[in-house]
C-alpha positions in Angstrom: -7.1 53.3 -3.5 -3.7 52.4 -5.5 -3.4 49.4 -8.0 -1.8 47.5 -5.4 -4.6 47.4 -3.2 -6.4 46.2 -5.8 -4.1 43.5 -6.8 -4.8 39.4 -5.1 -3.0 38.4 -2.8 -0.1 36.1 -3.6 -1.6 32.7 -1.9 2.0 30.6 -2.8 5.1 31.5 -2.2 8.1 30.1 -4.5 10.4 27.7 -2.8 13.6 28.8 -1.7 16.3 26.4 -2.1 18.0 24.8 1.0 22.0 24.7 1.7 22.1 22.9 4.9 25.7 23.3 6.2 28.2 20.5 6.9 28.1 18.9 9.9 30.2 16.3 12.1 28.9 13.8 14.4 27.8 10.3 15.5 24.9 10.4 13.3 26.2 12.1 10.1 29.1 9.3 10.1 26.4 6.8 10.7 24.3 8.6 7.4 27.5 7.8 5.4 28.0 4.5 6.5 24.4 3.1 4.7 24.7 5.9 2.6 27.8 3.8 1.2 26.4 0.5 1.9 22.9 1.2 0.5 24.3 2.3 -2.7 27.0 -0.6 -3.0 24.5 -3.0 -3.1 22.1 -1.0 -5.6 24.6 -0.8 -8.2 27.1 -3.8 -7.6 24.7 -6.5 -7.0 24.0 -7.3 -10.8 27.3 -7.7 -11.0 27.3 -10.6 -8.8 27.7 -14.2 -10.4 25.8 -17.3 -9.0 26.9 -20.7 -11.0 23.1 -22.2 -11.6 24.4 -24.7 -14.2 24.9 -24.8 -17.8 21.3 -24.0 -18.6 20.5 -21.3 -16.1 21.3 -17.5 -16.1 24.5 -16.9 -14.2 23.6 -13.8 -12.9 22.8 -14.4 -8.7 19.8 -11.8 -9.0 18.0 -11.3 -12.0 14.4 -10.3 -13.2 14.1 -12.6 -16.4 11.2 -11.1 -17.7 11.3 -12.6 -21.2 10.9 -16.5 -19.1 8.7 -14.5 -16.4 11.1 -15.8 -13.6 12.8 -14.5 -10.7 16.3 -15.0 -9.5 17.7 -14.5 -6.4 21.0 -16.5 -5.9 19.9 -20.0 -5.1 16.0 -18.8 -5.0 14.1 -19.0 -8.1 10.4 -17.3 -8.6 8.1 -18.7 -10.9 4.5 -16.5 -12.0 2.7 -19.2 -10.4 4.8 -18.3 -7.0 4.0 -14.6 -7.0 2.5 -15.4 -3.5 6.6 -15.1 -2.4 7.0 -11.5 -3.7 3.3 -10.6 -2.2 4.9 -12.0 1.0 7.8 -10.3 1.0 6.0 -6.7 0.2 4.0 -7.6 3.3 7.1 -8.0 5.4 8.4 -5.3 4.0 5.0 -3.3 4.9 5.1 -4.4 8.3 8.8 -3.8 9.0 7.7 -0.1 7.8 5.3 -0.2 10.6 7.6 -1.6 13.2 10.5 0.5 13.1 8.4 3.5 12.7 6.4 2.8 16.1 9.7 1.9 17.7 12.1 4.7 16.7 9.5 7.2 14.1 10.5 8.1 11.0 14.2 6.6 11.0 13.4 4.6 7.5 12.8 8.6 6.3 16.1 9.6 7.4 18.5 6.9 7.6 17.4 4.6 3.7 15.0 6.2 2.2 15.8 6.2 -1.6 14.9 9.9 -1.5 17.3 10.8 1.4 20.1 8.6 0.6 20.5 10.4 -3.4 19.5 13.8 -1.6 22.7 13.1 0.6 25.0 12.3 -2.5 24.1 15.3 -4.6 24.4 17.7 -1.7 27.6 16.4 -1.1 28.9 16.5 -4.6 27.3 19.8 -4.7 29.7 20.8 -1.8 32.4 19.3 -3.6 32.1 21.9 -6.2 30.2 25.1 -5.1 31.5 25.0 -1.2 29.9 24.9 1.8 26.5 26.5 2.8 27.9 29.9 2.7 29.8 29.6 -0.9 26.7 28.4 -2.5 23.8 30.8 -0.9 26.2 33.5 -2.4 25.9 31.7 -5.7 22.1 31.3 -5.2 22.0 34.6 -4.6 24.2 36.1 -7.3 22.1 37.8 -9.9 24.8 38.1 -12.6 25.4 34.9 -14.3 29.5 34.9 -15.1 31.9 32.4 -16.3 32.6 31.7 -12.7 28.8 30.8 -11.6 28.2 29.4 -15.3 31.2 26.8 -14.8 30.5 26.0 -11.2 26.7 24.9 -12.3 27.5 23.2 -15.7 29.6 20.9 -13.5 27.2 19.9 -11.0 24.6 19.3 -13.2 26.7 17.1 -15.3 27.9 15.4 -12.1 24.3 14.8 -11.0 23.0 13.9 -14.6 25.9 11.7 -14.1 24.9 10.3 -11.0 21.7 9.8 -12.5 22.0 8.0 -15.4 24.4 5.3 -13.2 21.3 5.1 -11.5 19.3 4.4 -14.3 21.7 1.8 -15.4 22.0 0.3 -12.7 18.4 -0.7 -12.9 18.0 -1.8 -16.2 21.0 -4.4 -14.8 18.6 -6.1 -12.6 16.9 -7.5 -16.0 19.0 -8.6 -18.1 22.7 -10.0 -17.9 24.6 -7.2 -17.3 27.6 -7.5 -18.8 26.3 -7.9 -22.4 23.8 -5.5 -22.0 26.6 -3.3 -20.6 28.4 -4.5 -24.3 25.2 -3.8 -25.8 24.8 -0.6 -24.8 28.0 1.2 -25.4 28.0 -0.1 -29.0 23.9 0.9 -29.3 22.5 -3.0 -30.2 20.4 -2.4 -26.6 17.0 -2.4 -27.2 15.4 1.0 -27.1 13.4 0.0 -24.0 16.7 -0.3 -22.1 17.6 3.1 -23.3 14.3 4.6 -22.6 14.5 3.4 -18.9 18.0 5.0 -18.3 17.3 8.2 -19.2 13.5 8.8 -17.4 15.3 7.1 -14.4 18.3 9.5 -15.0 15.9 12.4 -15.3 13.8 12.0 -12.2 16.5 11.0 -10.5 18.4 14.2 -11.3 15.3 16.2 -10.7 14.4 14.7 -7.7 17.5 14.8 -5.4 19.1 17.7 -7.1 16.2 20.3 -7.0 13.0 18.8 -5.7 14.4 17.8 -2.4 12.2 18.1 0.7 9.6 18.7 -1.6 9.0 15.0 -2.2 9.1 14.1 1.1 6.6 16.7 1.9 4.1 17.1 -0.8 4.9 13.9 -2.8 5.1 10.9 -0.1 2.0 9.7 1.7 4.2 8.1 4.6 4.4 11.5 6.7 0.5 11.3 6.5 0.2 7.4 7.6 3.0 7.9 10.2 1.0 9.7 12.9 -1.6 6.2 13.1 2.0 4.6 14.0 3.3 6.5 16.4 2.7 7.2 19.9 4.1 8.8 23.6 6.3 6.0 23.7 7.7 6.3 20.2 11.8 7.6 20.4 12.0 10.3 17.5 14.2 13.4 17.6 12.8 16.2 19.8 14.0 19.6 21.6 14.0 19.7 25.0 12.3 23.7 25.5 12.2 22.9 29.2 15.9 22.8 29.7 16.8 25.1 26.4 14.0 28.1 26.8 14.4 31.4 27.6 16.7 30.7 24.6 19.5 33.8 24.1 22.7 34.4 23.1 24.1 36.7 24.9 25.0 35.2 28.2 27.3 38.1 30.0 24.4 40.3 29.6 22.2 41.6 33.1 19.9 38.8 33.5 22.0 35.8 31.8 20.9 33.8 34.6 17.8 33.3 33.8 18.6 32.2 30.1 17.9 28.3 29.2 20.9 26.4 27.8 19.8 27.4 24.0 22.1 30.4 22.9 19.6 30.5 19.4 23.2 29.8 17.1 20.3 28.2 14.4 22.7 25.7 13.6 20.5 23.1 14.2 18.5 24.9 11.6 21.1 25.3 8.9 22.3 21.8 8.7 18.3 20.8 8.5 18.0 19.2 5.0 14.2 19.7 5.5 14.5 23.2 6.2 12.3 23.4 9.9 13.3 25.0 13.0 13.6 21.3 15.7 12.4 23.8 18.6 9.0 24.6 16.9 8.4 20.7 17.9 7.3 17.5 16.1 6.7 18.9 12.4 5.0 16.9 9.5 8.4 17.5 7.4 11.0 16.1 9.6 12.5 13.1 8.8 14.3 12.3 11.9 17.6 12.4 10.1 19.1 13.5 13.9 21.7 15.9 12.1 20.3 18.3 14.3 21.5 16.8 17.0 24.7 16.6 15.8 25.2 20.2 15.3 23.5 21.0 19.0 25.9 18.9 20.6 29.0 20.3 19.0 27.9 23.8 20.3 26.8 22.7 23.6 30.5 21.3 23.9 31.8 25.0 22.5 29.7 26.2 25.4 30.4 24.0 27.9 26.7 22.8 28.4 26.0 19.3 28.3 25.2 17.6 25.4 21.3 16.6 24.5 18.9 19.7 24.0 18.3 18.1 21.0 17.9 14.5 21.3 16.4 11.1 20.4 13.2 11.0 23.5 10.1 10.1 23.5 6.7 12.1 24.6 6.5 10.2 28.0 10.5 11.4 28.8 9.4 14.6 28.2 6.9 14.3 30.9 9.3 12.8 33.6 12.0 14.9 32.6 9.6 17.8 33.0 8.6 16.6 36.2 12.3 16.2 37.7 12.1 12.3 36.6 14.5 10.0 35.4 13.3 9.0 31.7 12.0 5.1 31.3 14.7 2.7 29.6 15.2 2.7 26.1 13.9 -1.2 26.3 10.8 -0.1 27.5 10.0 2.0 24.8 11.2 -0.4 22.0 9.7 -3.6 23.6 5.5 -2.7 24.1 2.3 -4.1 22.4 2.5 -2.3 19.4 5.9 -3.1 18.8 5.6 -6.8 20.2 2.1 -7.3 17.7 4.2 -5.8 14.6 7.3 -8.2 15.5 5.4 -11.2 15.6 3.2 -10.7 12.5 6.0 -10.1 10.4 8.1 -12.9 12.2 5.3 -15.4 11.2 5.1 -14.2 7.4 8.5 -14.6 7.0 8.7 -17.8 8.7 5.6 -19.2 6.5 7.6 -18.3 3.3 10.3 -19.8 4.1 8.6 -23.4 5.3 6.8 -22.4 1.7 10.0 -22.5 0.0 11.7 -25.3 1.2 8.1 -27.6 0.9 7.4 -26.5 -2.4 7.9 -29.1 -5.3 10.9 -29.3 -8.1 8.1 -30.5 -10.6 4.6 -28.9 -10.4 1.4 -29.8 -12.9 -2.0 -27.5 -14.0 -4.9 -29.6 -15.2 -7.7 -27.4 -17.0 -9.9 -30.1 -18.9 -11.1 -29.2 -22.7 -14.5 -29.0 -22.3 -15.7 -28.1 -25.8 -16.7 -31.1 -26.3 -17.1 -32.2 -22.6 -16.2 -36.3 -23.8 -15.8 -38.0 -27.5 -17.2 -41.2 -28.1 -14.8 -43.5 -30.2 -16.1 -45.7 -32.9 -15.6 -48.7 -30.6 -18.0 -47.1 -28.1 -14.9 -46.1 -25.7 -15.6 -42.5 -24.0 -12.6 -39.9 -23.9 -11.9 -36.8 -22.3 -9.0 -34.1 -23.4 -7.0 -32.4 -20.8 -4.0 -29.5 -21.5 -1.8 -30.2 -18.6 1.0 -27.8 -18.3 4.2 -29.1 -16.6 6.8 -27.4 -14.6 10.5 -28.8 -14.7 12.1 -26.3 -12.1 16.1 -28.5 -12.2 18.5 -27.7 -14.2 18.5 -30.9 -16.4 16.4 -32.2 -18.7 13.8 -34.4 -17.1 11.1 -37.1 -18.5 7.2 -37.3 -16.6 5.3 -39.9 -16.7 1.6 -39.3 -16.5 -0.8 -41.9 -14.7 -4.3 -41.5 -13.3 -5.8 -42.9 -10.0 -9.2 -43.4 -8.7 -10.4 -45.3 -11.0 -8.7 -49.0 -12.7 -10.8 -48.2 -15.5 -9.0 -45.0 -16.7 -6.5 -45.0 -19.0 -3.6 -41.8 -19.7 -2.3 -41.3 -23.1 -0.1 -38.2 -24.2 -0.3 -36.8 -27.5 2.9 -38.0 -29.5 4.2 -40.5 -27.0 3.6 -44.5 -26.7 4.1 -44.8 -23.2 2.4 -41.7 -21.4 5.7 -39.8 -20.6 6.9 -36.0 -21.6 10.1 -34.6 -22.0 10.4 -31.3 -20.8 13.2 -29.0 -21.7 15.7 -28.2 -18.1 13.9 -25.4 -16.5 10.9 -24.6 -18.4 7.6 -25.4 -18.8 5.6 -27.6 -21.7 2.2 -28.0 -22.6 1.0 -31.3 -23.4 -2.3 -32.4 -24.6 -3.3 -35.7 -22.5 -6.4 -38.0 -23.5 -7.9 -40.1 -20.6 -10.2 -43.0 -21.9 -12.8 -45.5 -20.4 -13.5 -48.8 -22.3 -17.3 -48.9 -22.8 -19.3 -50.2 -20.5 -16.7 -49.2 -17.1 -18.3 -47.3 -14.4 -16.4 -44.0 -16.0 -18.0 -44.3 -19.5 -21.3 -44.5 -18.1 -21.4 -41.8 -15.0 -22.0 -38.4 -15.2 -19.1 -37.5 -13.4 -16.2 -39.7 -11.8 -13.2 -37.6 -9.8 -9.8 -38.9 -10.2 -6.1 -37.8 -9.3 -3.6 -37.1 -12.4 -0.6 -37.7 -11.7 3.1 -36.9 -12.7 6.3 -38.6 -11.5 9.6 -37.5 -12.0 11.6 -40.7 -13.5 15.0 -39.7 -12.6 13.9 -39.1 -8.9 10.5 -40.6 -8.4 9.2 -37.1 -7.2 5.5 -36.8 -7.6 2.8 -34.3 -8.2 -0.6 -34.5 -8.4 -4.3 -32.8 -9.1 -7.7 -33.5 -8.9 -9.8 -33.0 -11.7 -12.7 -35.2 -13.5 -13.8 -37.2 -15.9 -17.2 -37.0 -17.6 -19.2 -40.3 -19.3 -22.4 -40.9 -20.8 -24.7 -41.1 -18.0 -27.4 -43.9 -19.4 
């Protein structure tokens, strides 16, 4: 028995790298068109300036952490109003669930973070090292010359590049970005900001310059969760083997005849960002990028077939079309149950937030009572209860409250430096105020247990009001 009998068997195999080749068509130009818009909003939109007033952030969307608000041009986000942003994640969730039901995994292929900065490195790697041919040669090329040195020092700078814009881009969205722009070509920007930049840079330029499909397929649950979305109705990219098989190439030969329309070029394979072969059928790594299609057309053209042995179908087109059919309206695989259900749940959380928004208050109020002790008893025998009220001023001026309770005749408000029950609370902020409610001895408060009443807080610029429940505790005789 030799040593290599003896020796385990390799159980992984090291990646090769994919060089999908360049391709024309309907849906590579549509790729660059969100390709272009995705990434024109990702790094121009902290550059975008909404006029909020003198004492607002100018800046139409910004994640002020330091105040804990959220800006989005005339939309503002405080903690307390997280439910918006739990909201929008849900909508966000369902649209997931929508468009992947209706058309598979077009979010995958069309704005996926992943695919969209995949896209923009292969393409400024083809910029520099050529097209798929040029570079498997360089892959391939043992010996590591000036030539091969020079062409993969500039890439990766372009990508590290690409990847610290990135990076940059995102530290943008929380802080105003053109001072921390100042502040961080002259080095005052705090270290966090620098920190930030360069992991996003990092896994950015690991990611979409040498990770690739691996993310998609090892790293992202979604190709996992997908299959409980789809079903035969759902329109993804397929190979029609019906019309294509016995696949060959040369079609002169004895026997041509009986050849499908598939002359096995592989070019839908070689411009595959994934890697997979479309005719080996619906794969867990596809993305539905439809690049493949692209590619079959152009040679079914060169071959005067017609175009659509690869194509956007669904499972219950394949069994009409198998059965001499005509396939079922596009309509009619979009508009079903699933898809109806999906449209109307998400319809319904987005119409609730916005009723949400426009409903909600410029001035809201938190009572929590200081219950250590529950009441004081004066010297004159009047009972008193201590309350931190914490008071939301969400305009852009400077606005006085005036605090009052109801429920009770017998209850009096007093704030803690003021004579006449009123706070002044900066333009867009919040203040905590201590607030004492008294009972004269003897009232029905200062002698029951427990008596609810309503505290409330008026606005007396614009007599808007806000109120909450809370209670008062006595001496119970």
């Amino acid at each position: 028995m030799s040593a290599s009998d003896t020796e385990d068997p390799k159980l992984y195999a090291a990646r090769e790298p994919i060089f999908p080749r360049r391709v024309k068509g309907r849906f590579r130009n549509l790729k660059w068109v969100i390709m272009i818009v995705t990434l024109g909003i990702y790094y121009l939109t902290p550059w975008i300036r909404w006029d909020r007033g003198p004492n607002l952030p100018d800046q139409a969307v910004l994640i002020d952490l330091a105040n804990r608000r959220f800006f989005f041009f005339w939309i503002e986000i405080w903690p307390h109003e997280f439910y918006f942003i739990a909201g929008l994640l849900v909508m966000a969730g369902l649209g997931l669930f929508l468009f992947t039901s209706a058309l598979g995994r077009v979010w995958c292929g069309y704005t996926c973070p992943q695919t969209v900065w995949t896209d923009l490195f292969i393409l400024v790697e083809r910029w520099i090292e050529g097209d798929r041919n040029a570079r498997l040669r360089l892959h391939r090329q043992k010996k590591w010359d000036l030539r091969k040195v020079r062409l993969r020092i500039t890439k990766w700078v372009a990508w590290f590049m690409i990847g610290l814009a990135t990076g940059g881009a995102w530290v943008f969205y929380f802080a105003d970005a053109p001072t921390l722009l100042r502040d961080l070509v002259t080095l005052n920007a705090h270290p966090v900001a620098y920190t930030t930049m360069l992991l996003l840079a990092a896994t950015t330029f690991l990611f979409g310059g040498f990770a690739r499909e691996q993310i998609c397929i090892y790293a992202c649950p979604w190709p996992r969760i997908q299959a409980a979305m789809m079903d035969e109705d759902t329109i993804t990219v397929a190979y029609r083997d019906w019309r294509g098989e016995p696949r060959g190439k040369h079609r002169k030969a004895e026997g041509a005849e009986a050849l499908g329309d598939c002359i096995d070029c592989h070019a839908c394979v070689n411009v595959c960002p994934m890697g997979i072969d479309i005719r080996d059928g619906q794969q867990l790594a596809c993305i539905t990028c439809a690049l493949c299609i692209d590619a079959c057309d152009d040679v079914m053209d060169k071959v005067g077939k017609p175009r659509g042995l690869i194509d956007y179908m669904a499972l219950t087109d394949e069994q009409n079309e198998r059965a001499g059919k005509e396939p079922r309206k596009i309509t009619r695989h979009i508009f079903r149950p699933r898809t109806i259900l999906y449209t109307v749940l998400w319809a319904a959380v987005g119409v609730g937030l916005v009723v949400a928004l426009f409903i909600r208050p410029d001035i809201d109020m938190t009572v929590a009572p200081v219950r250590n002790p529950t009441f004081i008893t004066l010297s004159d025998g009047t009972i008193r209860n201590v309350y931190d009220v914490r008071l939301r001023n969400k305009q852009g001026e400077e606005q006085v409250f005036r605090l009052s309770a109801e429920g009770d005749p017998a209850l009096e408000v007093q704030v803690e430096g003021s004579e006449d029950a009123t706070v002044t609370v900066d333009a867009d902020a919040t203040h905590l105020a201590r607030v004492y409610v008294t009972a004269a001895p003897g009232t029905t408060p200062a002698t029951s247990d427990r008596t609810e009443f309503t505290l409330w807080v008026e606005d007396t610029s614009s007599q808007e009001r806000s109120s909450e429940e809370t209670v008062f505790n006595g001496r119970a005789n």
